[in-house]
Each structure stands twice: as structure tokens, then as C-alpha cells.
C-alpha positions in Angstrom: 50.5 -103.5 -11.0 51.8 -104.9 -14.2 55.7 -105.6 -15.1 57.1 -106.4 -18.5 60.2 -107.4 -19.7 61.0 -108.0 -23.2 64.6 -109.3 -24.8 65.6 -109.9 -28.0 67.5 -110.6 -30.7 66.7 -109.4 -34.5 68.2 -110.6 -37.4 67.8 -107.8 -40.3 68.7 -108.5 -44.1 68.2 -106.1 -46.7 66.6 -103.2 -44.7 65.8 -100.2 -46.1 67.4 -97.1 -45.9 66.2 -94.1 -47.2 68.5 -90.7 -48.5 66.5 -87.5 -48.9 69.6 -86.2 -51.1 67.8 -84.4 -54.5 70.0 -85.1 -57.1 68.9 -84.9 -61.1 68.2 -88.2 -61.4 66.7 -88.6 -57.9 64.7 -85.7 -57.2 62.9 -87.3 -54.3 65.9 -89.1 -52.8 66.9 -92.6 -53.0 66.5 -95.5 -51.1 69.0 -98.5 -50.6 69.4 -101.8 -48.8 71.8 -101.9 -45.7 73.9 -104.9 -45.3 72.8 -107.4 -42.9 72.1 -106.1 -39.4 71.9 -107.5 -35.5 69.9 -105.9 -33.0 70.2 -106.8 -29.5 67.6 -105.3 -27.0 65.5 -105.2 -24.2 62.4 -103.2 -22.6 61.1 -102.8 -19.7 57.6 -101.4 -18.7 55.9 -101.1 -15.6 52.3 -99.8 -15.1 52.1 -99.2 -11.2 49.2 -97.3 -9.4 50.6 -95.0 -6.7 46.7 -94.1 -5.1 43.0 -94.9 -6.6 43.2 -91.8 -8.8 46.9 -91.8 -9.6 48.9 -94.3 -11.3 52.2 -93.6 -13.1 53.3 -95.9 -16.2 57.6 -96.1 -18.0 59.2 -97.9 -20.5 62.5 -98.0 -21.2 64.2 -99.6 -24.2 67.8 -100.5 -25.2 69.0 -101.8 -28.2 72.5 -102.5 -29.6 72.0 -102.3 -33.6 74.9 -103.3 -35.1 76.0 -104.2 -38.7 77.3 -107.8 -39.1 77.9 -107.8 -42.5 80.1 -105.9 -45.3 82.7 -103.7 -45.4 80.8 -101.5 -42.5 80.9 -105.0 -39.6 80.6 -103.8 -36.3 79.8 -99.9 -36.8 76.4 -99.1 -35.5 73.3 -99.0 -37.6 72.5 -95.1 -38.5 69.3 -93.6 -37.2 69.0 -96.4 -34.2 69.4 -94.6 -30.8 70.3 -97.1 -28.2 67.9 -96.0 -25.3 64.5 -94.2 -25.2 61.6 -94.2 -22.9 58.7 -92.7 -21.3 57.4 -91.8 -18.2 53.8 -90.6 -17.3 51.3 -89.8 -14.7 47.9 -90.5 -15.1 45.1 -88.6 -12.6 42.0 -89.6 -12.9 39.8 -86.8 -11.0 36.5 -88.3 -11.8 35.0 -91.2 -13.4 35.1 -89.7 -16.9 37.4 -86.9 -16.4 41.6 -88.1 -16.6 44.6 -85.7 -17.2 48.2 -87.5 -18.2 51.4 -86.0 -18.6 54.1 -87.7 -20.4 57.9 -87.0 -20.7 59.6 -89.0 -23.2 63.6 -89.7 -24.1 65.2 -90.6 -27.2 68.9 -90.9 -27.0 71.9 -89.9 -29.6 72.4 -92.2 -32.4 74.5 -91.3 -35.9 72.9 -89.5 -38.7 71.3 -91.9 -41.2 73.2 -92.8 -44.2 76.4 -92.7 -41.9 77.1 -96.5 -41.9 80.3 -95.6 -41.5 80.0 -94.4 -37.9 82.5 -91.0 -38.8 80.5 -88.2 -38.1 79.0 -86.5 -35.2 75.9 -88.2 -33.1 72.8 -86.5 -33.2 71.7 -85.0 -30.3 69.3 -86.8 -27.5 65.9 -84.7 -26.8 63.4 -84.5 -24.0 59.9 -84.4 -25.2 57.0 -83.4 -23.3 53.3 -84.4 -23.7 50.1 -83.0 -21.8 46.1 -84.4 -22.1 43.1 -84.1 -21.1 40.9 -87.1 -21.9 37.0 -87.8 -21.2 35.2 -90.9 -21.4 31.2 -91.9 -21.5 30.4 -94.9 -22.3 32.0 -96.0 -25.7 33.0 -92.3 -26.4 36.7 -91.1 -25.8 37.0 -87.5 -26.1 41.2 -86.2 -25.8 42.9 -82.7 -26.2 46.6 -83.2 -25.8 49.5 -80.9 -26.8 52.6 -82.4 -27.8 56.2 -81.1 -27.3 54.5 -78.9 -24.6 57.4 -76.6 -23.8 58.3 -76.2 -27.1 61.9 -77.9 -27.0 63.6 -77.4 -30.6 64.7 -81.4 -32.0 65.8 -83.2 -35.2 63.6 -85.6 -36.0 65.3 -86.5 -38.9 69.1 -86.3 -39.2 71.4 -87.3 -42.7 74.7 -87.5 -43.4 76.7 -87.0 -46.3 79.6 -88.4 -46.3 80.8 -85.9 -49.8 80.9 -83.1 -47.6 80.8 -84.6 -44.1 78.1 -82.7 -42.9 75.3 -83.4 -41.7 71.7 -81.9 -42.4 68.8 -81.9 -39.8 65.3 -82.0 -40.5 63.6 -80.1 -37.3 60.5 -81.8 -35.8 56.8 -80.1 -34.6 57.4 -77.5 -32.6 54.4 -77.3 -30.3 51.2 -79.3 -31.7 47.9 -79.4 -30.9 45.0 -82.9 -31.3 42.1 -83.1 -30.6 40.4 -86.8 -31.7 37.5 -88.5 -31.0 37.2 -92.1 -30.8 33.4 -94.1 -30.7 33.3 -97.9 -30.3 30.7 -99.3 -32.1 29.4 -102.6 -29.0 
């Protein structure tokens, strides 16, 4: 069994924001500097085996990502979600044969550019991940399919604060990998 906790405190200055808004003089968006930014967090993960062949593995994470500086103090930092995680189950059926499945969370959090904090959250999604991995040796072998049910999400959400929409930018529906990895010993 292994346990980890993690706290901490980050002190950001001049981070980088980027806005995917074309405009003439900016055809590929812009990027900017935020003002100066606090994040307050912890995580906690846990590898714990549940039988020989089965072990099941989480993380959880929290931060609190606030701005401490400039005319947007206190509002939340855009694009941060305060929690996500993961939670899988490994089973290993044989000595080179294992099969995982993963579920992972990532909470709402306001639309990037929205410093601000006046517009709608974006929505919290459920992700899931399947695999099917085989070792020899120094060879890894993996097929996995990600966002296995197919679950519609924004993986990228703006705000524009002109019009006070916002625009999302939809992530992978189902995906496939297959990857090969070799260790050279």
C-alpha cells in the first residue's frame, strides 16, 4: 500500500494566459500576463492492492486559485477547476497480461479570459478510460481507448467579456492508442 499527501502553496507572477479570439491584427489569438496569483492545494493518492491480481489506485486534487493582485483580487483564476481525480482498477490476469480501467473527474471552473468571475462555470465531466497492456521483458505493449463511452466535454472554454458569451472548444470524442514502449538495459 502506498499513501501520499501533498499541500501547497504557489505563488504565480506574470502567468500566461492565452485568448484564441482572431482578430486582424491577431489572427492566431493573443496571449497576456495575469496579475499575480495564489494557489492553495492539496492531493491525495493512494495505491492500495485489494487481492494479488487486483489493486485499485485514486487521486484527488484541490486547489483554491485565486488572484491577489489588481483590479481582479480575490476572483478565481479562469480555467483552474478546484477538484479533479482519478480512480482505477488494475487486474492483472497473468504475468504479462493487465487490463485497467480508469474514471476520471474534472470539476467546474470559469471560462478562461473571465478574470472577472461574471459569467457562467463551465461544466464538470466524467471521463472514462479502458486498456489492455502486455509486458515481456523490457517491452510494454498497450491498447487503450479513451473517453470510452463517448461522453461529449469542453476541453477548452473562453469568455468574451464584449458579448458575454462564452465559446467552447469540444474535446476527443472516443480515441483510440496503441504505443509501444522498449527499454534499452
Amino acid at each position: 500500500q502506498r499513501y501520499q499527501l501533498s499541500v501547497y502553496e504557489l505563488w504565480l507572477h506574470n502567468e500566461i494566459a492565452y485568448d484564441p479570439t482572431q482578430t486582424e491584427t491577431q489572427p492566431f489569438g493573443a496571449t497576456s500576463n495575469f496579475d499575480e496569483s495564489l494557489r492553495k492545494g492539496l492531493s491525495l493518492s493512494a495505491e492500495t492492492p485489494l487481492s494479488e491480481k487486483i489493486s485499485l489506485t485514486t487521486q484527488l486534487n484541490y486547489v483554491d486559485a485565486r488572484f491577489v493582485a489588481g483590479p481582479d483580487s480575490g476572483n478565481e483564476v479562469p480555467a483552474v477547476p478546484n477538484y479533479n481525480g482519478s480512480a482505477g482498477l488494475d487486474y492483472q490476469w497473468d504475468p504479462h497480461w493487465r487490463t485497467r480501467y480508469t474514471e476520471s473527474y474534472v470539476s467546474i471552473a470559469y471560462a478562461s479570459n473571465d478574470t472577472a468571475n461574471t459569467g457562467a462555470k463551465a461544466a464538470s465531466y466524467w471521463l472514462s478510460q479502458w486498456a489492455l497492456q502486455y509486458f515481456l521483458k523490457n517491452i510494454q505493449v498497450s491498447f487503450q481507448i479513451n473517453n470510452l463511452f463517448d461522453q461529449p466535454y469542453a476541453v477548452f472554454t473562453t469568455y468574451s467579456q464584449a458579448s458575454q458569451t462564452d465559446t467552447y472548444y469540444p474535446g476527443a470524442g472516443r480515441n483510440y492508442l496503441l504505443s509501444i514502449k522498449a527499454a534499452l538495459a
